[in-house]
C-alpha positions in Angstrom: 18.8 -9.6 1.7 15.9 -10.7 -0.8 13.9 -12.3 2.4 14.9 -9.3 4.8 13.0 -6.8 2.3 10.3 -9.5 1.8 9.2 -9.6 4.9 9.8 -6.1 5.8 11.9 -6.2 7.8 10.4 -8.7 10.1 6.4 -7.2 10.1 6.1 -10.1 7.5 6.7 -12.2 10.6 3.8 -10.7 13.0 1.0 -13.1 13.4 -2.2 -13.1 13.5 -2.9 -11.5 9.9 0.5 -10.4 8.5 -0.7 -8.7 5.5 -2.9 -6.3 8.1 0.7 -5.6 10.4 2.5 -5.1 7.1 -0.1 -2.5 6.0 0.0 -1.0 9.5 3.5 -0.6 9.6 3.2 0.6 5.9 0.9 3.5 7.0 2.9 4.6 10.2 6.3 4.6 7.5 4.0 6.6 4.9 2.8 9.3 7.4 7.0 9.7 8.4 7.7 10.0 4.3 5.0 12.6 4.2 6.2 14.7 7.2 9.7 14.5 5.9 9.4 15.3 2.1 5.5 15.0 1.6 3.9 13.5 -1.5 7.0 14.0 -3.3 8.9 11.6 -1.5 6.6 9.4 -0.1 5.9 9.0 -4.2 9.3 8.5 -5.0 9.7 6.2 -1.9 6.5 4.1 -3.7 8.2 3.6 -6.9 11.7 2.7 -5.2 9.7 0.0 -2.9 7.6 -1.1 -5.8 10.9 -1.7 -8.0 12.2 -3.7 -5.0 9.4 -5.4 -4.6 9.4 -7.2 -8.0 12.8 -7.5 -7.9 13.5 -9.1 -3.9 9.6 -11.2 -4.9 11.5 -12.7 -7.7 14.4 -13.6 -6.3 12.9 -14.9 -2.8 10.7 -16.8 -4.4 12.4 -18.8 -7.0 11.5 -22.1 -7.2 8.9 -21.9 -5.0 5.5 -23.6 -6.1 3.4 -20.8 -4.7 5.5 -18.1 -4.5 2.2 -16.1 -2.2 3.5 -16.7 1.1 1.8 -14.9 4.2 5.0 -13.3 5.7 6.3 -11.8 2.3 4.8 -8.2 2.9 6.5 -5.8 0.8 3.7 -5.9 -1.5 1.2 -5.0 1.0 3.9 -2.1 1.6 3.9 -1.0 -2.1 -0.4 -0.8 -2.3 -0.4 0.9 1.1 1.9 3.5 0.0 -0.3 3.5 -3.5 -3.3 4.2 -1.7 -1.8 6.9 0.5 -0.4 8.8 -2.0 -4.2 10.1 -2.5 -4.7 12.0 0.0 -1.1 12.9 0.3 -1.3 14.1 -2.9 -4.2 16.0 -1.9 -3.4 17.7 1.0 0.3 18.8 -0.8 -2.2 20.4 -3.6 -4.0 22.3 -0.8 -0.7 23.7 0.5 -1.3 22.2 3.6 2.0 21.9 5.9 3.9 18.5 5.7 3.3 17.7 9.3 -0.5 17.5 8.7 -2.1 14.4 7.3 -5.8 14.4 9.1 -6.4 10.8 10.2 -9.3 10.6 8.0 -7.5 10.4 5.0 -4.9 7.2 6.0 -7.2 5.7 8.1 -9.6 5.6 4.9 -7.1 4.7 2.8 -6.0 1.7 5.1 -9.0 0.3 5.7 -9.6 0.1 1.8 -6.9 -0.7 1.0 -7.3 -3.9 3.3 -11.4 -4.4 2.0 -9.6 -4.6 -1.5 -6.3 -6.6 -0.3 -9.0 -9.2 1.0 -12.0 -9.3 -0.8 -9.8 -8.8 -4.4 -12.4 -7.8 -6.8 -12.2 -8.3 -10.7 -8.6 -7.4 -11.9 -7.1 -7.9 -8.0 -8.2 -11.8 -8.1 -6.7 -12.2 -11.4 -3.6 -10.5 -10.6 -4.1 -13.1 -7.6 -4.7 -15.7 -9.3 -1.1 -15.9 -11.4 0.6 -17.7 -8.8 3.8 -16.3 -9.7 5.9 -13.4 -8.2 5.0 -10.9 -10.7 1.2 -11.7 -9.5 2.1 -11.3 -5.7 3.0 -7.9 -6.3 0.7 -7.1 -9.1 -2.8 -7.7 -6.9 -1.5 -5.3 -4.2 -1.2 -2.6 -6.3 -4.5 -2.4 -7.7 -5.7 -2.9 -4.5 -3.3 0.3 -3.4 -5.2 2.0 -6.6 -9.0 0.9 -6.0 -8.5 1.9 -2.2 -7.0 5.5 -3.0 -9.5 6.1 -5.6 -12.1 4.7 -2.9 -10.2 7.5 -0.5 -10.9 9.8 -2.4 -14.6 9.6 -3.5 -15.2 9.0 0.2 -13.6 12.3 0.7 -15.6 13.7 -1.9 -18.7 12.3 -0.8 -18.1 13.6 2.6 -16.6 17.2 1.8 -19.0 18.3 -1.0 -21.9 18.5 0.9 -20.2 20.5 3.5 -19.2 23.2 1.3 -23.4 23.6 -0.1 
């Protein structure tokens, strides 16, 4: 059971680039949550996967010298959903209806969250760099954090000089 939720389900298992299908199928997942329950239950969806996470991580991985393998996924899962709880967040403030969630905002929120997942600046590498199961969950979601704050400024950025 440990290694089915590891891999997600099998995404973990998609090549080339498994951590890029794992977000994919991360995002498609997140936009469902959000049309069924919006931000409130794609955030309580986060926190249940991120629990799992650590807990099916742990478990898969013991014994394991590096514990980082490429088809374990629910970690890229966890910092998608992170990062798309921005501009779900967001667009539940505005009122908007749960069925809308424009593509700017996950497509954003993918794409940093990837930039991030790879390029894993300051606390992400050092979360990386634990080699442990606790660290192969932990770089993810700062990554999921840095992209949706990088969401939203990017809204921001774009929106405020509309409305002058």
């Amino acid at each position: 059971m440990e290694r089915l939720l590891c891999i997600w389900f099998g995404a973990g298992l998609l090549r080339p680039a498994p951590g890029t299908w794992g977000s994919a199928v991360a995002v498609a997942l997140g936009l469902q949550l959000h049309r069924i329950g919006h931000f409130p239950l794609l955030a309580v969806a986060t926190i249940a996967v991120t629990a799992t996470g650590f807990w099916a991580v742990a478990r898969h991985t013991k014994g394991m010298t590096d514990p980082d393998r490429s088809e374990i996924v629910i970690d890229e899962v966890a910092g998608q959903w992170i990062a798309l709880l921005f501009p779900s967040f967001g667009f539940w403030m505005m009122g908007l209806p749960t069925d809308s969630f424009p593509y700017p905002g996950w497509v954003a929120a993918f794409l940093f969250f990837r930039l991030f997942d790879i390029w894993k600046p300051g606390v992400i590498g050092r979360a990386d760099r634990r080699h442990d199961a606790k660290g192969v969950m932990m770089d993810d979601l700062w990554a999921g954090l840095f992209a949706g704050i990088a969401t939203m400024i990017a809204a921001a950025a774009f929106h405020i000089p509309m409305m002058l």
